[in-house]
mmCIF entry with sequence, helices, sheets and N, C-alpha, C, O atoms, coordinates in Angstrom:
data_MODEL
# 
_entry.id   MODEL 
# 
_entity.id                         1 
_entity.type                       polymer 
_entity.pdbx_number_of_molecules   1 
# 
_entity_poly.entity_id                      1 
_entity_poly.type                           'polypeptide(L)' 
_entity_poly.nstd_linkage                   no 
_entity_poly.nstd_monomer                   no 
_entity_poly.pdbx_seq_one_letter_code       
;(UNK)(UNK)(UNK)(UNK)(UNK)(UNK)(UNK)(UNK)(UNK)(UNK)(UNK)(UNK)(UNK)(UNK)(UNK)(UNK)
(UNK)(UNK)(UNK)(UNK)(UNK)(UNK)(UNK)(UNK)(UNK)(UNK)(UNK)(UNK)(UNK)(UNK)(UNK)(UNK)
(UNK)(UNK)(UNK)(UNK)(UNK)(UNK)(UNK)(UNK)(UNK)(UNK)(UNK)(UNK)(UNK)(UNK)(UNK)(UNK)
(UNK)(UNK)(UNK)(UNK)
;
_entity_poly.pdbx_seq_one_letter_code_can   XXXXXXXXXXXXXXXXXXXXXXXXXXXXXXXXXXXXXXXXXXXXXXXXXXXX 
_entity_poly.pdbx_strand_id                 A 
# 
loop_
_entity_poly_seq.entity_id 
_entity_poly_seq.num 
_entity_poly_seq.mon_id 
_entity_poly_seq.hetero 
1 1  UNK n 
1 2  UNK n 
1 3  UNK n 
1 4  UNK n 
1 5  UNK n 
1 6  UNK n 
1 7  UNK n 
1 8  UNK n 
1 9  UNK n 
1 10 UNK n 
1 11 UNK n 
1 12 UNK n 
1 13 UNK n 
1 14 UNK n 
1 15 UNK n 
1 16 UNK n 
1 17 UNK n 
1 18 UNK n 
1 19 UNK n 
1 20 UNK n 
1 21 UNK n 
1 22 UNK n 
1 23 UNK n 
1 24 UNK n 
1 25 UNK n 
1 26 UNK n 
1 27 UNK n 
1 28 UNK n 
1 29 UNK n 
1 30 UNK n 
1 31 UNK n 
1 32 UNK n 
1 33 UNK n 
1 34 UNK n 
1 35 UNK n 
1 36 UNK n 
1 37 UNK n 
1 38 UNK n 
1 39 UNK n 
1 40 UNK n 
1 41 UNK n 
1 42 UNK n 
1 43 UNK n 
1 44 UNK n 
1 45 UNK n 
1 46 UNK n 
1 47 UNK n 
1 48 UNK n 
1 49 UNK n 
1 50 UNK n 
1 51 UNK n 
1 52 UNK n 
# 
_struct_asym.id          A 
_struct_asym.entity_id   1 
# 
_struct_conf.conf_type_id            HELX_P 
_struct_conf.id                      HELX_P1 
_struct_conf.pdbx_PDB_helix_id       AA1 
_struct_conf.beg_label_comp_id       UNK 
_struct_conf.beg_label_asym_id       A 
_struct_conf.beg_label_seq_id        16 
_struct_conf.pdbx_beg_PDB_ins_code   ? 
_struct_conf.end_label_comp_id       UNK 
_struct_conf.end_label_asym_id       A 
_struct_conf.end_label_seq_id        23 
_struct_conf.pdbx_end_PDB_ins_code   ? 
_struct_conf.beg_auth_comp_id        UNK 
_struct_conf.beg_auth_asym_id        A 
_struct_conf.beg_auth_seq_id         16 
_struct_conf.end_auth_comp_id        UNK 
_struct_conf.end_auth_asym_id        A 
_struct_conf.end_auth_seq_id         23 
_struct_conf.pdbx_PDB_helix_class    1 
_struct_conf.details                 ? 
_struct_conf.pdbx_PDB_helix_length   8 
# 
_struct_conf_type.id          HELX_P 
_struct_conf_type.criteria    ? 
_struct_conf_type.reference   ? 
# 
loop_
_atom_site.group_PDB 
_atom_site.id 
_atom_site.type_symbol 
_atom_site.label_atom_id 
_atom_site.label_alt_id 
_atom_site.label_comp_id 
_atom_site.label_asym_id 
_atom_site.label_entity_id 
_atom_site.label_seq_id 
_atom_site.pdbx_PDB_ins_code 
_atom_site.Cartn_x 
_atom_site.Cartn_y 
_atom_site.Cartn_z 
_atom_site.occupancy 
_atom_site.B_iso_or_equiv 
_atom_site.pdbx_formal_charge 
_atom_site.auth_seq_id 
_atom_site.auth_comp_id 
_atom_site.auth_asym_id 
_atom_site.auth_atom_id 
_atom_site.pdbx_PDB_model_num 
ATOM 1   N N  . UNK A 1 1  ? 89.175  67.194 76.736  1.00 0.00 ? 1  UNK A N  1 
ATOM 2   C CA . UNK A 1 1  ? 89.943  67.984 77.687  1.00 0.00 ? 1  UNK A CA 1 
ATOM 3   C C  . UNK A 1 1  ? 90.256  69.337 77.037  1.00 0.00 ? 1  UNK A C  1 
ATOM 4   O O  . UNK A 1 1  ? 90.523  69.415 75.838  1.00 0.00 ? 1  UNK A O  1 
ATOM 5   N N  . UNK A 1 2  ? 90.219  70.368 77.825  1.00 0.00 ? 2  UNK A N  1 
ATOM 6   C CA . UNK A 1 2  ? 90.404  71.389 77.196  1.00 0.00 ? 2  UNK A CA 1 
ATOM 7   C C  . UNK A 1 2  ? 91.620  72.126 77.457  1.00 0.00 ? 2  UNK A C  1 
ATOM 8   O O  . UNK A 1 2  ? 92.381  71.729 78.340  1.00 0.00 ? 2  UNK A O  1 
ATOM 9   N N  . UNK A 1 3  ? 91.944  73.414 76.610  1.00 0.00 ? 3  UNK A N  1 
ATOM 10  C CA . UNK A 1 3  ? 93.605  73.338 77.413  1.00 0.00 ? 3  UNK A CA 1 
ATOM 11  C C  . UNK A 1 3  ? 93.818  73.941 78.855  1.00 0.00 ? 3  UNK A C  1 
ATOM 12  O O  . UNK A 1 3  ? 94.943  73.837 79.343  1.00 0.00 ? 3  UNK A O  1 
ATOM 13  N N  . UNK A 1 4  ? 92.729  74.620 79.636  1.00 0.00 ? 4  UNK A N  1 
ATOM 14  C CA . UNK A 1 4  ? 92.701  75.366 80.918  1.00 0.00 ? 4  UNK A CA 1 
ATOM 15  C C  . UNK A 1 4  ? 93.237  73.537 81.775  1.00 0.00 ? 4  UNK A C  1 
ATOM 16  O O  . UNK A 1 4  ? 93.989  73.216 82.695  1.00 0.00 ? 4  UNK A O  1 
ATOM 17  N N  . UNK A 1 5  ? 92.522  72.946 81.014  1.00 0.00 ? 5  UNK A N  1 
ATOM 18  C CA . UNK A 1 5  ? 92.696  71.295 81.807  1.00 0.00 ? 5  UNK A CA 1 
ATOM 19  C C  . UNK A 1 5  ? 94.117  70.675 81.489  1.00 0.00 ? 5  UNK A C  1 
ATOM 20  O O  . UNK A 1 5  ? 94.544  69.900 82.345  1.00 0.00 ? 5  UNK A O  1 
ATOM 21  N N  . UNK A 1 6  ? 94.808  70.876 80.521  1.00 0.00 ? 6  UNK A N  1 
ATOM 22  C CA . UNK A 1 6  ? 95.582  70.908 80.227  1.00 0.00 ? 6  UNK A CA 1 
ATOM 23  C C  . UNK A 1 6  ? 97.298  71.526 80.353  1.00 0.00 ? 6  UNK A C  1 
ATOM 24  O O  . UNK A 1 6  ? 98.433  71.228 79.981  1.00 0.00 ? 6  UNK A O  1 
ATOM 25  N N  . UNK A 1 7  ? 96.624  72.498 81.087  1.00 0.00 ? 7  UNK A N  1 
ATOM 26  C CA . UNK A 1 7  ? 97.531  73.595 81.701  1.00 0.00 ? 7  UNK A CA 1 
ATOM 27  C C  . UNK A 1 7  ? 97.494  73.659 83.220  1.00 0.00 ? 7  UNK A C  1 
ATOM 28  O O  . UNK A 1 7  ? 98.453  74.121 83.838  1.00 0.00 ? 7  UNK A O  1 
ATOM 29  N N  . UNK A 1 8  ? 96.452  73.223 83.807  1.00 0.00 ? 8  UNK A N  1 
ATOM 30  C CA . UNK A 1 8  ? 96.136  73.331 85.413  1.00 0.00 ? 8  UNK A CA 1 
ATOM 31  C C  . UNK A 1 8  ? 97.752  72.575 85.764  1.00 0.00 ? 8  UNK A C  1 
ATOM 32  O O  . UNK A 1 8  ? 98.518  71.832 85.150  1.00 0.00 ? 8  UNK A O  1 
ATOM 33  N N  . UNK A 1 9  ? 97.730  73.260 87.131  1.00 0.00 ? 9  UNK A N  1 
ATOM 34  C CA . UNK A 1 9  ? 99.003  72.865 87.766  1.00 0.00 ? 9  UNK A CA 1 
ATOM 35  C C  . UNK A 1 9  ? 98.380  72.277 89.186  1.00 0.00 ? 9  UNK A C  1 
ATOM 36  O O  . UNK A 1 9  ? 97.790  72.932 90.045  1.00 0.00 ? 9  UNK A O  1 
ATOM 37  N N  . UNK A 1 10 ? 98.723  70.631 89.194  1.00 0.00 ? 10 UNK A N  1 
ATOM 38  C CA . UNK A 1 10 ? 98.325  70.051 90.021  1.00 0.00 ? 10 UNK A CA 1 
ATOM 39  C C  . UNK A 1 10 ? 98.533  70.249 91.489  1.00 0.00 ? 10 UNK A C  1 
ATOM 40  O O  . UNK A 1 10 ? 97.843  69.826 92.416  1.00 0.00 ? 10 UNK A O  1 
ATOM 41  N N  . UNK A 1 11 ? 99.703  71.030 91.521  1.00 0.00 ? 11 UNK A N  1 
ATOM 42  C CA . UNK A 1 11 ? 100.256 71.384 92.864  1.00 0.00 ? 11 UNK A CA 1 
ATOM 43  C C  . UNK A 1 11 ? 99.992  72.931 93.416  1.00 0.00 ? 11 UNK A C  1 
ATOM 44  O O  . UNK A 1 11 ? 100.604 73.662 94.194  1.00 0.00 ? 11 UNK A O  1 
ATOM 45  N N  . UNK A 1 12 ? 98.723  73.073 92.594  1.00 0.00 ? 12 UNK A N  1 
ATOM 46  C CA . UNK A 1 12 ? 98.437  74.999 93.080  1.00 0.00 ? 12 UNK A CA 1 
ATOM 47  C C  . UNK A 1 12 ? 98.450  75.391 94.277  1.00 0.00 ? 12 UNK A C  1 
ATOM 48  O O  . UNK A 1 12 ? 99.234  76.130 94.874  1.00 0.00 ? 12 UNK A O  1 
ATOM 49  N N  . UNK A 1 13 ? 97.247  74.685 94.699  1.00 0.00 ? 13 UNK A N  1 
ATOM 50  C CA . UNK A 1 13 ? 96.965  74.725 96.795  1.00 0.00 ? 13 UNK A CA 1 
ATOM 51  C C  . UNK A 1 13 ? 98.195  74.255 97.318  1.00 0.00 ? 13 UNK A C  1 
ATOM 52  O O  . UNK A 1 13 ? 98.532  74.827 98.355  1.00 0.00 ? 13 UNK A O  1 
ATOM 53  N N  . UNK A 1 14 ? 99.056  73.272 96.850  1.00 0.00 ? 14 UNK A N  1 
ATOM 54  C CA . UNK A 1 14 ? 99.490  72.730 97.666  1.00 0.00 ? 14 UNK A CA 1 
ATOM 55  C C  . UNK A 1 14 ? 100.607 73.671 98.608  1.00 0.00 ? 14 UNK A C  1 
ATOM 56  O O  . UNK A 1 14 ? 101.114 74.654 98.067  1.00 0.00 ? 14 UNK A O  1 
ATOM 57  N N  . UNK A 1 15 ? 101.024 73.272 100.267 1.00 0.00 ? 15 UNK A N  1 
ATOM 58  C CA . UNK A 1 15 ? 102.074 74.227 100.643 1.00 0.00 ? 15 UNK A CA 1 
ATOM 59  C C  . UNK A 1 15 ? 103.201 74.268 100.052 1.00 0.00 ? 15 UNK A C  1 
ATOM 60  O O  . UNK A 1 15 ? 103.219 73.448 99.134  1.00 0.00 ? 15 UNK A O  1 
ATOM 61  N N  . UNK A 1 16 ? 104.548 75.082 100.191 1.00 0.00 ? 16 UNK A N  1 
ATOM 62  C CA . UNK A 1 16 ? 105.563 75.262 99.880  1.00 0.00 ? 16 UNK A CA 1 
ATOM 63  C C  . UNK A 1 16 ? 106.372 73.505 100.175 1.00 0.00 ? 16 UNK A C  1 
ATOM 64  O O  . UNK A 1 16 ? 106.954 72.665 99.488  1.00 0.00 ? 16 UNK A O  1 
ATOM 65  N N  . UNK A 1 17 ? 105.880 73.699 101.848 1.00 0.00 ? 17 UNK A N  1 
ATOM 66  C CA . UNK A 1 17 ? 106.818 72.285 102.503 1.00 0.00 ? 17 UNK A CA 1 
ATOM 67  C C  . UNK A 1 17 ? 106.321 71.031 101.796 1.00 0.00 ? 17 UNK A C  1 
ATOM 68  O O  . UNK A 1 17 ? 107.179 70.227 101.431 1.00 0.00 ? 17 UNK A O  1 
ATOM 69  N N  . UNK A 1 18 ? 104.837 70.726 101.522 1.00 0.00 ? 18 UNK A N  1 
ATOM 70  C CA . UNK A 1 18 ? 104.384 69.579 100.464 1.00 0.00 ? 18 UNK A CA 1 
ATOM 71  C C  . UNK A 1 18 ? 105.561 69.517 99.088  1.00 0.00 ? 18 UNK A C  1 
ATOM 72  O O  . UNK A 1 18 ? 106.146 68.489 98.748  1.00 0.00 ? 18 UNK A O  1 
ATOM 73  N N  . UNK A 1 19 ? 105.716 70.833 98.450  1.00 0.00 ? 19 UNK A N  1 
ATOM 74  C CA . UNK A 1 19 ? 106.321 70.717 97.002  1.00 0.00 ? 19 UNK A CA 1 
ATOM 75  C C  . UNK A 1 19 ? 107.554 70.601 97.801  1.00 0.00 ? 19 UNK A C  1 
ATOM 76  O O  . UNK A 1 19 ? 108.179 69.850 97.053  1.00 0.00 ? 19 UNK A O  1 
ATOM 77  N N  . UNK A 1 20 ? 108.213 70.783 98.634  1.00 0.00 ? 20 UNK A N  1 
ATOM 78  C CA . UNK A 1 20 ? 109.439 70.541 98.486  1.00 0.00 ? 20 UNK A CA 1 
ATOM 79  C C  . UNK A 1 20 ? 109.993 69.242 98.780  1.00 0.00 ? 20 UNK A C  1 
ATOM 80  O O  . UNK A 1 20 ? 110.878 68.644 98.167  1.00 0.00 ? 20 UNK A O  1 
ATOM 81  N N  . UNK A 1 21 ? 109.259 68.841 99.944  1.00 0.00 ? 21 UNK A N  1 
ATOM 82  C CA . UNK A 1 21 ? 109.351 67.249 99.457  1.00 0.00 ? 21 UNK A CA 1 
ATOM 83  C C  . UNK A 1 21 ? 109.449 66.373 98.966  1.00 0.00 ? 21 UNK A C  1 
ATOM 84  O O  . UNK A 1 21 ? 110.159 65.382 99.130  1.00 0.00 ? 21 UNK A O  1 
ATOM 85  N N  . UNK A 1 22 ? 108.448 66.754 98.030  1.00 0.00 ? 22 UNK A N  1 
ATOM 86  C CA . UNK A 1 22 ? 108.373 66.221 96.523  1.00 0.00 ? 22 UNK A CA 1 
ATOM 87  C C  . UNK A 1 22 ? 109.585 66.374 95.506  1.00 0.00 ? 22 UNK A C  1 
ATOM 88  O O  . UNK A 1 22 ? 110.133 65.525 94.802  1.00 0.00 ? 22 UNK A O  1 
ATOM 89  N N  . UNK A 1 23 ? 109.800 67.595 95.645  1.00 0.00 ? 23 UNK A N  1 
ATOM 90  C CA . UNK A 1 23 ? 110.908 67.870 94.811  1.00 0.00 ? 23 UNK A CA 1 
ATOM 91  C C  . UNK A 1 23 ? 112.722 66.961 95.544  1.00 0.00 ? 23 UNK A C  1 
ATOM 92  O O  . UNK A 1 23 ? 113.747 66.921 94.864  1.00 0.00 ? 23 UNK A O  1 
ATOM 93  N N  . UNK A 1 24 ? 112.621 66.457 96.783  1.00 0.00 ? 24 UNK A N  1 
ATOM 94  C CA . UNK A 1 24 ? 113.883 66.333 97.198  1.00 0.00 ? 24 UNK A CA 1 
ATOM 95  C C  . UNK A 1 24 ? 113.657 64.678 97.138  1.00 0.00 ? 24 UNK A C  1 
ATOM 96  O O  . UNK A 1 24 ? 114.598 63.891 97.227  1.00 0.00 ? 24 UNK A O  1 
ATOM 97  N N  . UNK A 1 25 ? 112.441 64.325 96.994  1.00 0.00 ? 25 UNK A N  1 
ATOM 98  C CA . UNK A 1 25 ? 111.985 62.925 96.950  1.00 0.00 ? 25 UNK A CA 1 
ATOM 99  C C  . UNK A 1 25 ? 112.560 62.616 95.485  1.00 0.00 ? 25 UNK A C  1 
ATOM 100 O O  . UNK A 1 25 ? 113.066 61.574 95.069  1.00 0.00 ? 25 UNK A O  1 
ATOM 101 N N  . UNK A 1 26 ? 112.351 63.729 94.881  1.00 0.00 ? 26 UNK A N  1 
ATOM 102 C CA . UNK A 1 26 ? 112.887 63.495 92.895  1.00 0.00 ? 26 UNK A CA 1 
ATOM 103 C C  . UNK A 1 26 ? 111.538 63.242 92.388  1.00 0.00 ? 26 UNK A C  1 
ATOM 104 O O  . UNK A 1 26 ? 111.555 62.787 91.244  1.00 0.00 ? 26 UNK A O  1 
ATOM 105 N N  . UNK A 1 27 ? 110.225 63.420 92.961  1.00 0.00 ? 27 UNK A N  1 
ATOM 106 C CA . UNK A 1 27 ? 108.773 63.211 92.529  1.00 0.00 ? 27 UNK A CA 1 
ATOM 107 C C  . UNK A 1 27 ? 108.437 64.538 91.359  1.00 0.00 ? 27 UNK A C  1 
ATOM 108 O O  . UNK A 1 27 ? 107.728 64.439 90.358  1.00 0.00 ? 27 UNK A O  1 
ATOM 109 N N  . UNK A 1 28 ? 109.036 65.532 91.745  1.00 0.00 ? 28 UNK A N  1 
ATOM 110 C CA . UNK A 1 28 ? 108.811 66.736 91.329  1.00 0.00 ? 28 UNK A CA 1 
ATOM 111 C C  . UNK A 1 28 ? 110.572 66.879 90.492  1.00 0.00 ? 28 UNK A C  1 
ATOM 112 O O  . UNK A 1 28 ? 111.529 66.572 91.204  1.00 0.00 ? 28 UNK A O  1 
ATOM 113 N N  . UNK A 1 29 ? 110.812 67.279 89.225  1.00 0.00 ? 29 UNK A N  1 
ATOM 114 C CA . UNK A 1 29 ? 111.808 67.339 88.604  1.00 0.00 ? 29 UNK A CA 1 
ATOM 115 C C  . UNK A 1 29 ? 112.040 68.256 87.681  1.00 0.00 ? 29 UNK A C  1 
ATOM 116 O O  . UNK A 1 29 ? 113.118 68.248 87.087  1.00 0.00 ? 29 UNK A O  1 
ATOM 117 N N  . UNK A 1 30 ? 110.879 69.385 87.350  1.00 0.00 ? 30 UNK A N  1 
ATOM 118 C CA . UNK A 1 30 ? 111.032 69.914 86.191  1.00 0.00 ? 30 UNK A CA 1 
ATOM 119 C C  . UNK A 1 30 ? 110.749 71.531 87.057  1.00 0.00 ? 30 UNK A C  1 
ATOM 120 O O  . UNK A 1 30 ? 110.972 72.013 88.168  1.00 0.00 ? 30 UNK A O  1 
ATOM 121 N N  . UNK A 1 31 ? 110.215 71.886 85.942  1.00 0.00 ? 31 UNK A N  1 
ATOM 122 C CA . UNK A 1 31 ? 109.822 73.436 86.302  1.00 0.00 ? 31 UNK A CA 1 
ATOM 123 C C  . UNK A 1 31 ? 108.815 73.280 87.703  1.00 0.00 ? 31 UNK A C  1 
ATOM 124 O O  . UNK A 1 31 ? 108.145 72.349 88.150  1.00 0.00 ? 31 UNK A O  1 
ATOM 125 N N  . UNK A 1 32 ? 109.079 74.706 88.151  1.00 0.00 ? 32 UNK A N  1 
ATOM 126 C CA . UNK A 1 32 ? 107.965 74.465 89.407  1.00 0.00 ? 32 UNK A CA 1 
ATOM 127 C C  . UNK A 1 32 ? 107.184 76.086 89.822  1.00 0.00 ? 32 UNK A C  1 
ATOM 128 O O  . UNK A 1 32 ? 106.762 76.579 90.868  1.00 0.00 ? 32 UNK A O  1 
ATOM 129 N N  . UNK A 1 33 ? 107.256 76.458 88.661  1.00 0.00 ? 33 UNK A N  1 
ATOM 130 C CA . UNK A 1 33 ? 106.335 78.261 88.492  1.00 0.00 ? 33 UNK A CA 1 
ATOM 131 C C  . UNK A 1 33 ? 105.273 77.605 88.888  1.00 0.00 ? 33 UNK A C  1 
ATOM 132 O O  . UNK A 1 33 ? 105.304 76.385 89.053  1.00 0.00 ? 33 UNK A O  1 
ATOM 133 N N  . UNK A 1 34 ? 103.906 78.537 89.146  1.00 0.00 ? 34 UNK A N  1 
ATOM 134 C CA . UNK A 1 34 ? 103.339 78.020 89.292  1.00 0.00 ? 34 UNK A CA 1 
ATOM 135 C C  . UNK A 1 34 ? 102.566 77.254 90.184  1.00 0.00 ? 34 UNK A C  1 
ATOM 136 O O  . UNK A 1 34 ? 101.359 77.144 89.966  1.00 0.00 ? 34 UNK A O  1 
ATOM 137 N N  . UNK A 1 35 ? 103.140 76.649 91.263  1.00 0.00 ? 35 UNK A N  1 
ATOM 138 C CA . UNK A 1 35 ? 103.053 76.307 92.328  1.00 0.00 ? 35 UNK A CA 1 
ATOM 139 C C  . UNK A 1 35 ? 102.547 76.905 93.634  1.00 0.00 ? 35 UNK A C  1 
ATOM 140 O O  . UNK A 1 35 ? 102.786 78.106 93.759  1.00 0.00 ? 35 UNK A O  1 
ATOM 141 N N  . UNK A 1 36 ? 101.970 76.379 94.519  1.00 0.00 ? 36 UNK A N  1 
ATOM 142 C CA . UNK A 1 36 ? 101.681 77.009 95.812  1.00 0.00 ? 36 UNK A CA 1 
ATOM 143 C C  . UNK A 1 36 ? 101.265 78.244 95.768  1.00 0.00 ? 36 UNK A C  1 
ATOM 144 O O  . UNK A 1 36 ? 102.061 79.164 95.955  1.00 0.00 ? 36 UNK A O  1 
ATOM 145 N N  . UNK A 1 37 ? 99.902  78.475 95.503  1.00 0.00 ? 37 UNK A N  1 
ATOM 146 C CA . UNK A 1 37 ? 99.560  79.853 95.388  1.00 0.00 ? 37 UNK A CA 1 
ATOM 147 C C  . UNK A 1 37 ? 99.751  80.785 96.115  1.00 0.00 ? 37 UNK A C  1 
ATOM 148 O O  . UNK A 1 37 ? 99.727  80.495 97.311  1.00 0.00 ? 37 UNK A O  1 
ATOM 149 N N  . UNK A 1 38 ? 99.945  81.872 95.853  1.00 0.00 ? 38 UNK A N  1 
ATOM 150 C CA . UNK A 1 38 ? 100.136 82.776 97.179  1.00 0.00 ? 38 UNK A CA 1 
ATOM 151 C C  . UNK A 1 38 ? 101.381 83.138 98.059  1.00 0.00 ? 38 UNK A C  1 
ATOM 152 O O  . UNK A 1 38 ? 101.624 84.175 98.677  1.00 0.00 ? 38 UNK A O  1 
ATOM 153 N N  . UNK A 1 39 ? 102.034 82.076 97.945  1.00 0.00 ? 39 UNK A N  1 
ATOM 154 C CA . UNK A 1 39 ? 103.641 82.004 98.299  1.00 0.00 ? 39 UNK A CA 1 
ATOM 155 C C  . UNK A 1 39 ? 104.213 82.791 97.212  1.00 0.00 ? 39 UNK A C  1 
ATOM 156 O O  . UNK A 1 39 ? 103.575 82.954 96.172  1.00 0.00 ? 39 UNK A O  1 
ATOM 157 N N  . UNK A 1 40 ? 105.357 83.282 97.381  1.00 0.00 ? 40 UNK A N  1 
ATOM 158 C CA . UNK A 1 40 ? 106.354 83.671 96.567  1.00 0.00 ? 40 UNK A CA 1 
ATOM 159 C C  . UNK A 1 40 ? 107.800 83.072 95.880  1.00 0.00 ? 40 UNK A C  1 
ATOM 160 O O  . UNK A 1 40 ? 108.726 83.230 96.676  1.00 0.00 ? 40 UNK A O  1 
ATOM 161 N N  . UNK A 1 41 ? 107.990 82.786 95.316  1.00 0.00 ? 41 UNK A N  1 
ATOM 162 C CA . UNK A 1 41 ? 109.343 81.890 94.667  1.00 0.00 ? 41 UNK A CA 1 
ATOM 163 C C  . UNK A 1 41 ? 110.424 82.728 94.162  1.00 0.00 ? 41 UNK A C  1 
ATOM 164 O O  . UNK A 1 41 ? 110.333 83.624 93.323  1.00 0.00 ? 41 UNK A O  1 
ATOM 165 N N  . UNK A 1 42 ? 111.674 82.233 94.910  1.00 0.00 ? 42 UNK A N  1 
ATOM 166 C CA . UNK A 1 42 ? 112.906 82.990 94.431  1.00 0.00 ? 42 UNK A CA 1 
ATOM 167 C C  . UNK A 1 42 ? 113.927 81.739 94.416  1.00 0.00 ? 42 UNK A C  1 
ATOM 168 O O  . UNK A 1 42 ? 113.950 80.733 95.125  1.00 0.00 ? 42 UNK A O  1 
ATOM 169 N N  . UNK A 1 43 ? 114.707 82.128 93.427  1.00 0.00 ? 43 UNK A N  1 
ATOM 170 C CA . UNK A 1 43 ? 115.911 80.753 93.030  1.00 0.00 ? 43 UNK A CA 1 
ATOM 171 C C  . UNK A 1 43 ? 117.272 81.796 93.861  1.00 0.00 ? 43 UNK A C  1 
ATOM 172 O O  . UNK A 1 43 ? 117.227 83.011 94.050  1.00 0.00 ? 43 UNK A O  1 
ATOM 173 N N  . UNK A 1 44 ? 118.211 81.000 94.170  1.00 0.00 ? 44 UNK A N  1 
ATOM 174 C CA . UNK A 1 44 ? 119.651 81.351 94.568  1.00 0.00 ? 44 UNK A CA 1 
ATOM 175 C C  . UNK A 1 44 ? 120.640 80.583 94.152  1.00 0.00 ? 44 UNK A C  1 
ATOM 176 O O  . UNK A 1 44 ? 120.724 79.388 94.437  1.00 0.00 ? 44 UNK A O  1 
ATOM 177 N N  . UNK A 1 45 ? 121.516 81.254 93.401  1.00 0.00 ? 45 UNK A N  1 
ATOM 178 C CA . UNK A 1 45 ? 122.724 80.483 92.978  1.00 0.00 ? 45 UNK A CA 1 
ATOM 179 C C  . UNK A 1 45 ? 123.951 80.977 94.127  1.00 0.00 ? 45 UNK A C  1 
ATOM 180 O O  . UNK A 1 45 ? 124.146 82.179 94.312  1.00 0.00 ? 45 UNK A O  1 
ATOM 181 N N  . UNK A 1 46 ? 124.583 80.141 94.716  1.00 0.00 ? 46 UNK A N  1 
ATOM 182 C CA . UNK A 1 46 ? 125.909 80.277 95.628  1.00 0.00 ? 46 UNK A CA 1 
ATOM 183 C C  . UNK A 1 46 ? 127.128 80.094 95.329  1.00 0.00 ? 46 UNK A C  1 
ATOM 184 O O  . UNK A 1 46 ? 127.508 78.929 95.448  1.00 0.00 ? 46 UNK A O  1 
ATOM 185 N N  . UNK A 1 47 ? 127.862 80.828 94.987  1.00 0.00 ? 47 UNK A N  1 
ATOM 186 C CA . UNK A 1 47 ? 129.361 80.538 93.864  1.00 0.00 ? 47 UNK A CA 1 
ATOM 187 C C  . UNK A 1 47 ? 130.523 81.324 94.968  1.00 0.00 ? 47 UNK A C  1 
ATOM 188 O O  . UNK A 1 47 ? 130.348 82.199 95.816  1.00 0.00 ? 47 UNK A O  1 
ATOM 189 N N  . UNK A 1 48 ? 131.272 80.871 94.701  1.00 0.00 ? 48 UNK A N  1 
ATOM 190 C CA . UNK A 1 48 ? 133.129 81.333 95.732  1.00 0.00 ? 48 UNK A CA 1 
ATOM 191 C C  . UNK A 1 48 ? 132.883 82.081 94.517  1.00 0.00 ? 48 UNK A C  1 
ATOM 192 O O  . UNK A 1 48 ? 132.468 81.949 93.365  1.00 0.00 ? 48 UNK A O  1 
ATOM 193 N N  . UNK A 1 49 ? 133.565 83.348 95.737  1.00 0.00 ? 49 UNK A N  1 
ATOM 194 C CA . UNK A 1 49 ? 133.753 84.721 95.111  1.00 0.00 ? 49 UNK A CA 1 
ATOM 195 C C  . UNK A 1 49 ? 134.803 85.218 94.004  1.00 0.00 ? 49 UNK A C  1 
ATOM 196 O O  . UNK A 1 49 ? 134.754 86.337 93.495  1.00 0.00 ? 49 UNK A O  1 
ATOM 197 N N  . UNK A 1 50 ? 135.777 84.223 93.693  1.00 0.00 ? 50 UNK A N  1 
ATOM 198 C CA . UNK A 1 50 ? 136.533 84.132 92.457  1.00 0.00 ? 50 UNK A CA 1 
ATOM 199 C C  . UNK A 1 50 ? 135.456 83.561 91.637  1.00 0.00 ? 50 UNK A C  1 
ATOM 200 O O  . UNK A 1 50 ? 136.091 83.045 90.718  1.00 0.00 ? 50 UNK A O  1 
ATOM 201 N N  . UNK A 1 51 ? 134.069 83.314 91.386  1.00 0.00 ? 51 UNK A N  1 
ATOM 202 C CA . UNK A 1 51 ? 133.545 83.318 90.369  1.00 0.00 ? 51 UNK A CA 1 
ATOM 203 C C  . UNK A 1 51 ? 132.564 83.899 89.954  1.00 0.00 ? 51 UNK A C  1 
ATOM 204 O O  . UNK A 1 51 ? 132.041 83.778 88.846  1.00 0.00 ? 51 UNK A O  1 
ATOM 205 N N  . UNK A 1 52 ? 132.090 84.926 91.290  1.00 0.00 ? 52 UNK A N  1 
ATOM 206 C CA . UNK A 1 52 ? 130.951 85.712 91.696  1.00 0.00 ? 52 UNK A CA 1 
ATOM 207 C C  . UNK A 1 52 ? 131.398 87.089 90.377  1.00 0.00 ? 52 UNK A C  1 
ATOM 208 O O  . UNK A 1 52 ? 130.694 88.094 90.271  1.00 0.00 ? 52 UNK A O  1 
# 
């Protein structure tokens, strides 16, 4: 195995709505860069404004 094989991310093609599934199923748990090609990924943190 080489490391391109090693590094491939099994969930490239897959859609956004596939990985998220996964991820709320708890199938998916770790990092998720990488993912769904072509889509774009943004994280949001939501905090009360006494901590904002």
């Amino acid at each position: 195995m080489n490391t391109a094989e090693l590094n491939a991310n099994p969930y490239k093609n897959w859609t956004p709505q596939e990985v998220r599934a996964l991820v709320r199923a708890q199938k998916i748990t770790g990092q998720t860069s990488g993912m769904c090609a072509g889509y774009a990924q943004a994280n949001l943190c939501v905090l009360p404004k006494e901590y904002a």
